[in-house]
Backbone bond lengths (Angstrom), bond angles and torsions (degrees), N, CA, C in turn:
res aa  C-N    CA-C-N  psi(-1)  N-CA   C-N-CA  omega(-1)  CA-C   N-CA-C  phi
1 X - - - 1.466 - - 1.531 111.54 -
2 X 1.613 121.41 -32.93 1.729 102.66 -177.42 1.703 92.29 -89.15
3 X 1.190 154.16 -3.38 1.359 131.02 160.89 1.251 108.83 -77.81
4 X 0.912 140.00 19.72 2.018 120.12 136.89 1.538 115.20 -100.73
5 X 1.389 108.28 -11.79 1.472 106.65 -170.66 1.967 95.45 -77.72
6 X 1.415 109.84 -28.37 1.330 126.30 -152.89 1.922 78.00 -79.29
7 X 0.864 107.00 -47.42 1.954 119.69 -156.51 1.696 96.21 -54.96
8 X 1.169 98.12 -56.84 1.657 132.21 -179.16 1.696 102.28 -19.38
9 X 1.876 89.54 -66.96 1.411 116.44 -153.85 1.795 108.53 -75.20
10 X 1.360 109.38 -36.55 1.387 109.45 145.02 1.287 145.84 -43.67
11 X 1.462 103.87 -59.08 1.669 112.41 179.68 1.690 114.49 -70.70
12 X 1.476 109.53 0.07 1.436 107.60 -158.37 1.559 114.03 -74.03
13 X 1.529 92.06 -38.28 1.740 110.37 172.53 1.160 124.00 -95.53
14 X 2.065 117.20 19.20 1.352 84.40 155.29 1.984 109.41 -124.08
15 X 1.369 101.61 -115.61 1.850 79.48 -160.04 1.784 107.24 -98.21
16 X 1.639 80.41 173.28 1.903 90.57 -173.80 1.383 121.85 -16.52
17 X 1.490 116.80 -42.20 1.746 126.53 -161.21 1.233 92.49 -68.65
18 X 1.344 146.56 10.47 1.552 122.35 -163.87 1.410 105.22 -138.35
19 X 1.490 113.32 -2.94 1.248 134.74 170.90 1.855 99.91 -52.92
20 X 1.365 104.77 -64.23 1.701 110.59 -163.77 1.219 90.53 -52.91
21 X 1.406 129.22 -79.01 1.561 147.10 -176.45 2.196 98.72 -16.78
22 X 1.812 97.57 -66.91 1.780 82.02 -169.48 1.528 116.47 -60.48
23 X 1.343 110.89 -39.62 1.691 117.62 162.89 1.088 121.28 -44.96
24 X 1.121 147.42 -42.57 1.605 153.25 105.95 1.480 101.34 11.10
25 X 1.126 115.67 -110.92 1.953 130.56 -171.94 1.760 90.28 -28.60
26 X 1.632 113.57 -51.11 1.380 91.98 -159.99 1.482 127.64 -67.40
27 X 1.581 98.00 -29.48 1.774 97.96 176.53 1.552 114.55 -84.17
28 X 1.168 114.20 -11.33 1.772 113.87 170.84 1.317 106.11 -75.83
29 X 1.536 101.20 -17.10 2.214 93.67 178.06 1.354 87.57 -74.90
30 X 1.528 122.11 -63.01 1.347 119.20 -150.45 1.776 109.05 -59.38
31 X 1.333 113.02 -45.27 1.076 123.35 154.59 1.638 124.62 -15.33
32 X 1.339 121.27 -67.76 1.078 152.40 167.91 1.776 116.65 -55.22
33 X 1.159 110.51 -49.59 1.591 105.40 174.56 1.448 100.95 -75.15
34 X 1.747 124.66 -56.73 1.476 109.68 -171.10 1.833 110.46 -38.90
35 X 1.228 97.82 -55.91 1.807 103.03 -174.22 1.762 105.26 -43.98
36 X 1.574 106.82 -60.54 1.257 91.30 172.67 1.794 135.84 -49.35
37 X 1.052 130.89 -41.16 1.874 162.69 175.32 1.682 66.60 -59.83
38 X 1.447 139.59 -83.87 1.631 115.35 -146.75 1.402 125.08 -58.30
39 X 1.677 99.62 -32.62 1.260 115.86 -173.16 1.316 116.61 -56.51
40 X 1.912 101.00 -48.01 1.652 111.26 175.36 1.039 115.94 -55.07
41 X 1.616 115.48 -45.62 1.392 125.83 -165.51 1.852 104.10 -68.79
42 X 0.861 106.38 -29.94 1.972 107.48 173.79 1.627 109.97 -74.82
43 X 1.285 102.24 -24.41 2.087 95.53 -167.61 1.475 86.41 -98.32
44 X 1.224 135.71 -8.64 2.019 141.02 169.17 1.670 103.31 -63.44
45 X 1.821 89.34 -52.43 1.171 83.22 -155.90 1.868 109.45 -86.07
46 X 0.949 108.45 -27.09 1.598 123.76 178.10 2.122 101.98 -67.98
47 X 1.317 115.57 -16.50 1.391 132.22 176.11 1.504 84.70 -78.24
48 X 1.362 115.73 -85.71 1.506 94.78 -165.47 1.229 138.44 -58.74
49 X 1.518 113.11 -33.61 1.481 109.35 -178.74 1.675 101.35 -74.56
């Protein structure tokens, strides 16, 4: 998770073409944690019942 934030912070200052690319990295992070948060949230919930 901090190597896209790191990717992010690079590509930010330089030109237009890299715009799509960090928008890219950023929703595959976000992408990526929700999936993780469901996964937990199913082995929580499959723990308790």
């Amino acid at each position: 998770m901090q190597v896209p934030g790191q990717l992010r912070l690079i590509t930010r200052g330089t030109a237009d073409d890299h715009r799509g690319l960090d928008l890219h990295i950023g929703t595959q992070c976000l992408v990526t944690a929700a999936s993780s948060v469901a996964i937990i949230a199913a082995i929580v919930l499959i723990a308790f019942l």
